[in-house]
Structure formats: structure tokens, C-alpha cells
OpenMM code with the backbone's topology and positions (N, CA, C; nanometers):
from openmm import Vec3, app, unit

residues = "UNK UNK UNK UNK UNK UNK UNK UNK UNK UNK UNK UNK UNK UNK UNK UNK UNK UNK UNK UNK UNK UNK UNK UNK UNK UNK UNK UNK UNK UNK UNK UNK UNK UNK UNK UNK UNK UNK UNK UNK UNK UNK UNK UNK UNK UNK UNK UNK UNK UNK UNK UNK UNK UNK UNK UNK UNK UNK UNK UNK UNK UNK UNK UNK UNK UNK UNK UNK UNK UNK UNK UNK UNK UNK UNK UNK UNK UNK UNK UNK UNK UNK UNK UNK UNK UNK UNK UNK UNK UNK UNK UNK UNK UNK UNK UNK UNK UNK UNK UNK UNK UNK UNK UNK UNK UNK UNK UNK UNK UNK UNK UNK UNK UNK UNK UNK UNK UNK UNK UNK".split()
positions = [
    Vec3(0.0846, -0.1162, 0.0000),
    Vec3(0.0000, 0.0000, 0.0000),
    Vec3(0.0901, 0.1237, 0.0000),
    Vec3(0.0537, 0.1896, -0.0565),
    Vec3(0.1024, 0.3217, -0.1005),
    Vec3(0.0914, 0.4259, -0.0013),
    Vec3(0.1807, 0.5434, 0.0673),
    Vec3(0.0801, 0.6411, 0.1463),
    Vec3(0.0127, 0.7451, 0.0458),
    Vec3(-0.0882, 0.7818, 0.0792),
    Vec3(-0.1610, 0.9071, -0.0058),
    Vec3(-0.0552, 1.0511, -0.0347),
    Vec3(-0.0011, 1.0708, 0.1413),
    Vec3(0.0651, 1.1796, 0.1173),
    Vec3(0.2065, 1.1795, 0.0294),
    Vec3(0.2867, 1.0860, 0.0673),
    Vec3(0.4509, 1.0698, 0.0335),
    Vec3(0.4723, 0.9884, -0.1097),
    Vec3(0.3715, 0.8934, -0.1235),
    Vec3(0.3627, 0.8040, -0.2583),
    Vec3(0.4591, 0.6746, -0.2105),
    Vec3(0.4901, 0.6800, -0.0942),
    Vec3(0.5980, 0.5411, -0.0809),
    Vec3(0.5060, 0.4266, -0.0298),
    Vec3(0.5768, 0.3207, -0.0104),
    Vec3(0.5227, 0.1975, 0.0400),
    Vec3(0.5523, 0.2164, 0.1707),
    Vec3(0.4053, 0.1586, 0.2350),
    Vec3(0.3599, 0.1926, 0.3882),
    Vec3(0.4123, 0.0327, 0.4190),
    Vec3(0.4532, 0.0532, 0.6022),
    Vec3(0.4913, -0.1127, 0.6302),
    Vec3(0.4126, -0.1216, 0.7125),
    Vec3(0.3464, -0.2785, 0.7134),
    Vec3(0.2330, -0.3217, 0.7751),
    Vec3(0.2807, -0.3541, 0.9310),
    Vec3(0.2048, -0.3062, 1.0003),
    Vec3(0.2600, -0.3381, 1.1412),
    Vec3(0.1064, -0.3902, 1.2154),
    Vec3(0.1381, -0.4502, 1.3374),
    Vec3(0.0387, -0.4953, 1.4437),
    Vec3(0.0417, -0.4081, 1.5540),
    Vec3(-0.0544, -0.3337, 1.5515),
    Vec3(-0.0851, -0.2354, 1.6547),
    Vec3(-0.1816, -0.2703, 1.8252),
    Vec3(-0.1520, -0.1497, 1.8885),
    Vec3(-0.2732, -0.1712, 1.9580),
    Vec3(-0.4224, -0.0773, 1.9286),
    Vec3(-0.5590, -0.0616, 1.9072),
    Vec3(-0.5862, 0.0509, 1.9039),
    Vec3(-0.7217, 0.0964, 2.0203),
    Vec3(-0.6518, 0.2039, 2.0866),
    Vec3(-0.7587, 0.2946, 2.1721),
    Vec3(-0.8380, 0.3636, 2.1318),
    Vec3(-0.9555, 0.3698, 2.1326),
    Vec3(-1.0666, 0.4682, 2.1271),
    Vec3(-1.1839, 0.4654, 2.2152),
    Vec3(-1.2466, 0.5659, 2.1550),
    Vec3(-1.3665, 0.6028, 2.3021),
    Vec3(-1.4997, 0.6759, 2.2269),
    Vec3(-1.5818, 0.6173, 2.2734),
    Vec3(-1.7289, 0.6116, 2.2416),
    Vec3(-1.7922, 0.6389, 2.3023),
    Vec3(-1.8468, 0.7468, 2.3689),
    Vec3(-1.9572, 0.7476, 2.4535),
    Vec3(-1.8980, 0.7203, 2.6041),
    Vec3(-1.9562, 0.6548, 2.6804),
    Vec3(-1.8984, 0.6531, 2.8506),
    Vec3(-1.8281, 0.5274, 2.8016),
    Vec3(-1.7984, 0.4880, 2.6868),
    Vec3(-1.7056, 0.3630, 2.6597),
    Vec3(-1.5531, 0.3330, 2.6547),
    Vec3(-1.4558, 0.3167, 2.6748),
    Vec3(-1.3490, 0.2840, 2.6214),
    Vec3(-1.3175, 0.1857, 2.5729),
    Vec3(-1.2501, 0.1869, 2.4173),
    Vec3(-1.2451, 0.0572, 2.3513),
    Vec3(-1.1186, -0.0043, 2.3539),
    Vec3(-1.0380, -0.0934, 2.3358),
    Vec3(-0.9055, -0.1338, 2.3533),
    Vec3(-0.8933, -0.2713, 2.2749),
    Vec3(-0.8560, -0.2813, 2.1531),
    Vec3(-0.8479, -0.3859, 2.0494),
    Vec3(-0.6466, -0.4227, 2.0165),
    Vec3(-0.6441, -0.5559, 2.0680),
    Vec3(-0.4843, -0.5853, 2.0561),
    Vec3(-0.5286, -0.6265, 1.8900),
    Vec3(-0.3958, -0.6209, 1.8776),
    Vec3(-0.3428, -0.7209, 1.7274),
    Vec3(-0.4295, -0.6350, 1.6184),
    Vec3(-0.4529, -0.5270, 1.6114),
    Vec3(-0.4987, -0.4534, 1.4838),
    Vec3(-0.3635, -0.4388, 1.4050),
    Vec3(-0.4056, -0.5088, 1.2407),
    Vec3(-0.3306, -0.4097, 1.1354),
    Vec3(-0.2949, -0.2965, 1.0839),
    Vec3(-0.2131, -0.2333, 1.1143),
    Vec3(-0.2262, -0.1159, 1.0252),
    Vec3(-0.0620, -0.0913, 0.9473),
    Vec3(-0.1249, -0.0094, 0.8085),
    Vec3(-0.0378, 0.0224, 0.7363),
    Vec3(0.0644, 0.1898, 0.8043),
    Vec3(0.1793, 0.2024, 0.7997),
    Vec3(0.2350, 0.2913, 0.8198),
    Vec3(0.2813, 0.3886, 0.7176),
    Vec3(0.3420, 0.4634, 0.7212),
    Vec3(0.4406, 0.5680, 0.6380),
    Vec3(0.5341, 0.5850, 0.7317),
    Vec3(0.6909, 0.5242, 0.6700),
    Vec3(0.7756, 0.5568, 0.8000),
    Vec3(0.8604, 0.7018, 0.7461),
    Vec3(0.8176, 0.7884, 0.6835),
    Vec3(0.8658, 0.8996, 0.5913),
    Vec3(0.7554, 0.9805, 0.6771),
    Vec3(0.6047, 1.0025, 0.6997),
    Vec3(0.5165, 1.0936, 0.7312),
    Vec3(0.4340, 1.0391, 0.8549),
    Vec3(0.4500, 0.9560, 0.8841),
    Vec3(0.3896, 0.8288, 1.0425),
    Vec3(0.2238, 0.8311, 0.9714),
    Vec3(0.1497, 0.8663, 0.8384),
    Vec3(0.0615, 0.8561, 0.8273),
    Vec3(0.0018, 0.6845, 0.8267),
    Vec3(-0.0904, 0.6624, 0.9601),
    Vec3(-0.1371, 0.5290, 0.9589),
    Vec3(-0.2780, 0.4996, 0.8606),
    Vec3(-0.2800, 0.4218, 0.8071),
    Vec3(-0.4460, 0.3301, 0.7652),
    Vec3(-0.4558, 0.2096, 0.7598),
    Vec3(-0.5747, 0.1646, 0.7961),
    Vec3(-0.6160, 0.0210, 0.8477),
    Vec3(-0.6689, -0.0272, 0.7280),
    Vec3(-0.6422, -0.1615, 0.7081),
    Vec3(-0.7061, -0.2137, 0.5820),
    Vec3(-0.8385, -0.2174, 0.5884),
    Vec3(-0.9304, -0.2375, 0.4515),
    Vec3(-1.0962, -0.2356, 0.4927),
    Vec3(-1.1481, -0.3322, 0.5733),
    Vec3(-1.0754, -0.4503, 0.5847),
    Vec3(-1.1429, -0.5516, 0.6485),
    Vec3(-1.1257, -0.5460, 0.8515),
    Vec3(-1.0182, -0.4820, 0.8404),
    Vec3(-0.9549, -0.3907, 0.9600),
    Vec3(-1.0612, -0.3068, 1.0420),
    Vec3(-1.0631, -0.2126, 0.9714),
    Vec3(-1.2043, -0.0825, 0.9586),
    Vec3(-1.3217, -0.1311, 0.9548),
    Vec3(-1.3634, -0.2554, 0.9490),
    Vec3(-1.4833, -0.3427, 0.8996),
    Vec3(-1.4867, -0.3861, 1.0446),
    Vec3(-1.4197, -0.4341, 1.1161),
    Vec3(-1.4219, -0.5493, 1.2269),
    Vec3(-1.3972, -0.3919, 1.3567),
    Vec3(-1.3955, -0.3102, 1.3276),
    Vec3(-1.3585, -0.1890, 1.4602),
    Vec3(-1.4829, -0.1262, 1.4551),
    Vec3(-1.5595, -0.0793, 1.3428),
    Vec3(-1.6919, -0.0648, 1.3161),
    Vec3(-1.7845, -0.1754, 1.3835),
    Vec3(-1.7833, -0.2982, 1.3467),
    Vec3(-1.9040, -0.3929, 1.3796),
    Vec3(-1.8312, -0.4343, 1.5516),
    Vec3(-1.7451, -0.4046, 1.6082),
    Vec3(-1.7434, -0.3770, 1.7452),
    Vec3(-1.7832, -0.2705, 1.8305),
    Vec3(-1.7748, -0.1630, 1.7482),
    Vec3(-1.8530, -0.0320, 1.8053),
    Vec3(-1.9876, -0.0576, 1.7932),
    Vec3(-2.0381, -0.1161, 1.6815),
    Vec3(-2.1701, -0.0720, 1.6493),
    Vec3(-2.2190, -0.2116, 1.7267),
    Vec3(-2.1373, -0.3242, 1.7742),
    Vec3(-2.2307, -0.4271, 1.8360),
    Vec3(-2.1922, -0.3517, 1.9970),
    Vec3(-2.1294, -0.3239, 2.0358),
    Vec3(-2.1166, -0.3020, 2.2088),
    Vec3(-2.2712, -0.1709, 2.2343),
    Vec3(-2.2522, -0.0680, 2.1637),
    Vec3(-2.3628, 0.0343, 2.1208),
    Vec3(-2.4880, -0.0056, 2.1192),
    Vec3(-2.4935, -0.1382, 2.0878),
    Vec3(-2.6311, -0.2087, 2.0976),
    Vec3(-2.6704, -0.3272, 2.2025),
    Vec3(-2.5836, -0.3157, 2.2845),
    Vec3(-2.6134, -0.4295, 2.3692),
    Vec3(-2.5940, -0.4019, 2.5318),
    Vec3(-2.6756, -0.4543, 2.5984),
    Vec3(-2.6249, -0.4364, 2.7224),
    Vec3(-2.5933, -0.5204, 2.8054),
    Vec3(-2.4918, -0.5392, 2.9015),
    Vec3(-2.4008, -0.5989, 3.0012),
    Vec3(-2.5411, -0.7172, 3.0143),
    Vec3(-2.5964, -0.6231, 3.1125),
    Vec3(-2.7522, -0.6990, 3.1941),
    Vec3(-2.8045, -0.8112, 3.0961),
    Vec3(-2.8581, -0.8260, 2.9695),
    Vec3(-2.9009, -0.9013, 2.8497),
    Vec3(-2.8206, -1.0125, 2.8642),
    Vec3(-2.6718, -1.0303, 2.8380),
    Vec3(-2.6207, -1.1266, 2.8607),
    Vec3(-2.5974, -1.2337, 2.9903),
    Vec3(-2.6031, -1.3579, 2.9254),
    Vec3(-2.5623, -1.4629, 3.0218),
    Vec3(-2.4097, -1.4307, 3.0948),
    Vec3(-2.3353, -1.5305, 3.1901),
    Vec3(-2.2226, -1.4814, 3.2309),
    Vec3(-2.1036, -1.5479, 3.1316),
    Vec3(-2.1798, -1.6788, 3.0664),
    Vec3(-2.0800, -1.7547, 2.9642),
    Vec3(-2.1474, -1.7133, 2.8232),
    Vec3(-2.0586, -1.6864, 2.6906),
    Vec3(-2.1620, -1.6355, 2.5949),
    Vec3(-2.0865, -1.7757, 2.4790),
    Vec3(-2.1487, -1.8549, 2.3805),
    Vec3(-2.1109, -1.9750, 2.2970),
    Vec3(-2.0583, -1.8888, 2.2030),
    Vec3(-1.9915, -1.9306, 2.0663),
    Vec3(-1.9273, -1.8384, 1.9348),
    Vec3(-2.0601, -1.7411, 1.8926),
    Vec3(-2.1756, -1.8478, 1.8805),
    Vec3(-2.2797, -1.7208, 1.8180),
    Vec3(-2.3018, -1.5924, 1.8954),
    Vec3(-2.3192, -1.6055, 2.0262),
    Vec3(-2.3355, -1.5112, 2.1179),
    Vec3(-2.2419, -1.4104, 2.0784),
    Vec3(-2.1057, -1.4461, 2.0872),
    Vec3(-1.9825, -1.3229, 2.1010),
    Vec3(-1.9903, -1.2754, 1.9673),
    Vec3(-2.0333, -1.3939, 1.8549),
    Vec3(-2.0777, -1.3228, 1.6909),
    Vec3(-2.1762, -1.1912, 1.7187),
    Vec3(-2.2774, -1.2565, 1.7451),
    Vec3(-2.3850, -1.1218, 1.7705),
    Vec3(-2.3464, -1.0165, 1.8462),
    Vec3(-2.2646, -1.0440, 1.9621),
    Vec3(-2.1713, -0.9078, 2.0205),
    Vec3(-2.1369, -0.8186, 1.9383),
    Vec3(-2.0589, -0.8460, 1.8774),
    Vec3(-1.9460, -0.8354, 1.8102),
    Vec3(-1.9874, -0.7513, 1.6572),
    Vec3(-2.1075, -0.8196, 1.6311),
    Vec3(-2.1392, -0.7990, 1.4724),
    Vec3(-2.0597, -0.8514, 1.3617),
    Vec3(-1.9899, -0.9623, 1.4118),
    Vec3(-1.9237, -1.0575, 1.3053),
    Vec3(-1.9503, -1.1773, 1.2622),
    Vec3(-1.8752, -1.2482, 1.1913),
    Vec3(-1.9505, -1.3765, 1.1603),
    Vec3(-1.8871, -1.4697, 1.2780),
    Vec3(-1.9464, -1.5941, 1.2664),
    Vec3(-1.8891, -1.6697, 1.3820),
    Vec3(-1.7209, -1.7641, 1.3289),
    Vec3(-1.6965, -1.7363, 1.1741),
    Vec3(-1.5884, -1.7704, 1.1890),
    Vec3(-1.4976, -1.6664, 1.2225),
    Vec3(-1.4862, -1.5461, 1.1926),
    Vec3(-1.4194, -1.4124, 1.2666),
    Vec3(-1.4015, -1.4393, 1.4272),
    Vec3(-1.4770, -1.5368, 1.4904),
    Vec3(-1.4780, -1.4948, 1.6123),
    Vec3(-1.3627, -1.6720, 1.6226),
    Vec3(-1.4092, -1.7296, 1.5147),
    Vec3(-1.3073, -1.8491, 1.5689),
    Vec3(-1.1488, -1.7703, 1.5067),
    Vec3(-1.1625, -1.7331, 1.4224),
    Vec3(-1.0200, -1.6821, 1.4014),
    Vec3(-0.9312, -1.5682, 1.5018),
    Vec3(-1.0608, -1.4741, 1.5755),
    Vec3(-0.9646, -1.3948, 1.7379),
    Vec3(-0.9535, -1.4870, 1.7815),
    Vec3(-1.0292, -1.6260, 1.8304),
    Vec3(-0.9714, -1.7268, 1.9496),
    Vec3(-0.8207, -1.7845, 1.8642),
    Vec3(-0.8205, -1.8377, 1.7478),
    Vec3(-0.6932, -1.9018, 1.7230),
    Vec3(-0.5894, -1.8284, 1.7280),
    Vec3(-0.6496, -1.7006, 1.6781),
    Vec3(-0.5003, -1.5651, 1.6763),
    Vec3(-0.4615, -1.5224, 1.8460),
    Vec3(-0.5606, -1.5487, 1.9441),
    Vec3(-0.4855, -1.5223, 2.0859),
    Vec3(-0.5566, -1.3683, 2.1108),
    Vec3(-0.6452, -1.3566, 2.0177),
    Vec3(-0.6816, -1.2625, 2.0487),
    Vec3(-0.8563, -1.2188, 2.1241),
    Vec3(-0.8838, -1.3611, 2.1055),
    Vec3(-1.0097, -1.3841, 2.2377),
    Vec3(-0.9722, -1.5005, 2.2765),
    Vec3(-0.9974, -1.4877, 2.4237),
    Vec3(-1.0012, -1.6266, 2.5072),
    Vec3(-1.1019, -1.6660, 2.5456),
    Vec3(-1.1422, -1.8651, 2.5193),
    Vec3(-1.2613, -1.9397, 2.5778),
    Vec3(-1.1854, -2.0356, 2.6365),
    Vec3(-1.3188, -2.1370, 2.6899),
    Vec3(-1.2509, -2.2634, 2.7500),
    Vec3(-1.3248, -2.3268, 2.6618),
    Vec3(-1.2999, -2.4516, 2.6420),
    Vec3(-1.3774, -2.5503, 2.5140),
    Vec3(-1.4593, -2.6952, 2.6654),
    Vec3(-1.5853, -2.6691, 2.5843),
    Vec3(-1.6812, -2.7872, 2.7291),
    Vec3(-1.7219, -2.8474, 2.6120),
    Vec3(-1.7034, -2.9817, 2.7011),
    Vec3(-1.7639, -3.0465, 2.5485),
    Vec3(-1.7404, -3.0226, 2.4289),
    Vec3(-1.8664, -2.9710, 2.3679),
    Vec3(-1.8897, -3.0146, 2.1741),
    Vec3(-1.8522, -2.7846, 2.1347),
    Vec3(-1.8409, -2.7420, 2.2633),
    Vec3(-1.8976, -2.5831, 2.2545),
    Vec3(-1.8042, -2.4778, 2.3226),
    Vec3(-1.7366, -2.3847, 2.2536),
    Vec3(-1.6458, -2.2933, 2.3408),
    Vec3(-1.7308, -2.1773, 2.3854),
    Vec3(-1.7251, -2.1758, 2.5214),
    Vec3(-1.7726, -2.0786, 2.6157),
    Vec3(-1.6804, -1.9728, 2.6406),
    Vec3(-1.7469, -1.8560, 2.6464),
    Vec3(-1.6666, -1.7517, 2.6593),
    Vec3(-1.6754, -1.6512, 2.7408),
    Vec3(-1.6140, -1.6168, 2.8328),
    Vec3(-1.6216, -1.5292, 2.9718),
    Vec3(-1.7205, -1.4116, 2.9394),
    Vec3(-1.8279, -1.3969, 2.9613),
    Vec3(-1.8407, -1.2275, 2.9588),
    Vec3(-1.8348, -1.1318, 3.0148),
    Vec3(-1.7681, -1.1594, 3.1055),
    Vec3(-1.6216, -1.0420, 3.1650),
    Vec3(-1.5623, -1.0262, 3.1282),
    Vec3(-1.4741, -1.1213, 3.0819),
    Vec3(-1.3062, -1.1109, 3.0041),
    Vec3(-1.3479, -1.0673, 2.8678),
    Vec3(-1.4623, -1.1394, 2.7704),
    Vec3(-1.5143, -1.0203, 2.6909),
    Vec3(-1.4930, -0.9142, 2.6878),
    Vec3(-1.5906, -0.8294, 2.8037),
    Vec3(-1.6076, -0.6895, 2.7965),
    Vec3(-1.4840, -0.6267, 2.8338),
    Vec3(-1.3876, -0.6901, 2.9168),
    Vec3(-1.2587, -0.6746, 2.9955),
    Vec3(-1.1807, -0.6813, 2.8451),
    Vec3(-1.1976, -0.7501, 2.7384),
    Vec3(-1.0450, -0.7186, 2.6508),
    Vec3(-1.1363, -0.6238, 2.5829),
    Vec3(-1.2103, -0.5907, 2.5112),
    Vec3(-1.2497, -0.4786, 2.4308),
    Vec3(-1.3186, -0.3453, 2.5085),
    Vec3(-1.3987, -0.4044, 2.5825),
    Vec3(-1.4676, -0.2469, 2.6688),
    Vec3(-1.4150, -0.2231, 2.8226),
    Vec3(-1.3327, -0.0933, 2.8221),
    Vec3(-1.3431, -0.0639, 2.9207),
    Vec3(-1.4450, 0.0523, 2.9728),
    Vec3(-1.5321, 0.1309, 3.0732),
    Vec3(-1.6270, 0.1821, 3.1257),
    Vec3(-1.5138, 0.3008, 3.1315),
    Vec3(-1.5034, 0.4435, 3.0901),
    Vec3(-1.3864, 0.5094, 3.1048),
    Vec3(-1.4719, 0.6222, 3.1599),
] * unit.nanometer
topology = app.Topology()
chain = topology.addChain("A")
for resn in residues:
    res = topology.addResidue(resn, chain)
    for name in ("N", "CA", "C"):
        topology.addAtom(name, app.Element.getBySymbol(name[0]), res)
């Protein structure tokens, strides 16, 4: 990827990224983003920008209280606003944690809200 401003090739790095929504704070490990090491101009790929969106827009719609205390892949899908293989690919990448019972991975919904929302 190119930067807009400089015209050079941006290097892809793994970020962390902070933001804040409302009485929310968000906190997402292992985001992509492209750099400019000439102008520090960052951008996230679309699919990047796709998955930070459908986390804003699923936490925005849901409340703590609604949920059970263990949530299955569909659950944290519907959190989330992703598909349920997105959500198996944060567990393989280390970037959500479950315990596997049986046939079904259960997933904290504390440690949920604890890796992406903090109450700021």
C-alpha cells in the first residue's frame, strides 16, 4: 500500500488501538495497520475498519444486563457484529479467550467486555 501523502510503500505493522465512544473505552490488541515511515501517516485495511466498526456498532447495541455470564461463538458473533468464523479466528489468533466444554467454546463475559470495553 502506497501512502496518499509521500507516494511510498507503507509497512504493515500490528498495533494496539484505543478509542472512546460514549462513557465507553475501547481497547483492540493485534490490529493491522499500514504505516508511512517517511510521514507516520497510519491506515487500516478495509477488512480492519470493517471489524472496529461492527465492534462499536455491536457493544452500542447491547447491554451488560441481556447477557448470560458464559456467551457460545454465536453469542460473542452477535456481540461483536461478526460472523462466527471471525470470532473463531480472534480465538486461534490469541486474540479472544474461551474454554472448550464439550462439543462448545464458552466464553467469559467479563473477560469479553474486559479485553475490548473498558467503562472510562
Amino acid at each position: 500500500m502506497k501512502c496518499i501523502n509521500c507516494k511510498i510503500d507503507m509497512t504493515e505493522l500490528t498495533t494496539t488501538l484505543n478509542s472512546k465512544w460514549g462513557d465507553y473505552s475501547v481497547t483492540i490488541h493485534g490490529i493491522k495497520v499500514f504505516k508511512c515511515n517517511n510521514c507516520n501517516e497510519g491506515v487500516f485495511s478495509p477488512d480492519e475498519t470493517r471489524l472496529i466498526q461492527n465492534i462499536a456498532a455491536g457493544l452500542a447495541d447491547s447491554s451488560a444486563q441481556e447477557k448470560p455470564d458464559y456467551l457460545n461463538v454465536q453469542e460473542v458473533a452477535e456481540l461483536l457484529r461478526v460472523s462466527n468464523q471471525t470470532v473463531y479466528n480472534l480465538l486461534k489468533n490469541g486474540k479472544l479467550s474461551a474454554q472448550k466444554t464439550r462439543k462448545e467454546w464458552l466464553f467469559d463475559k467479563d473477560v469479553i467486555y474486559e479485553t475490548i470495553v473498558r467503562e472510562g
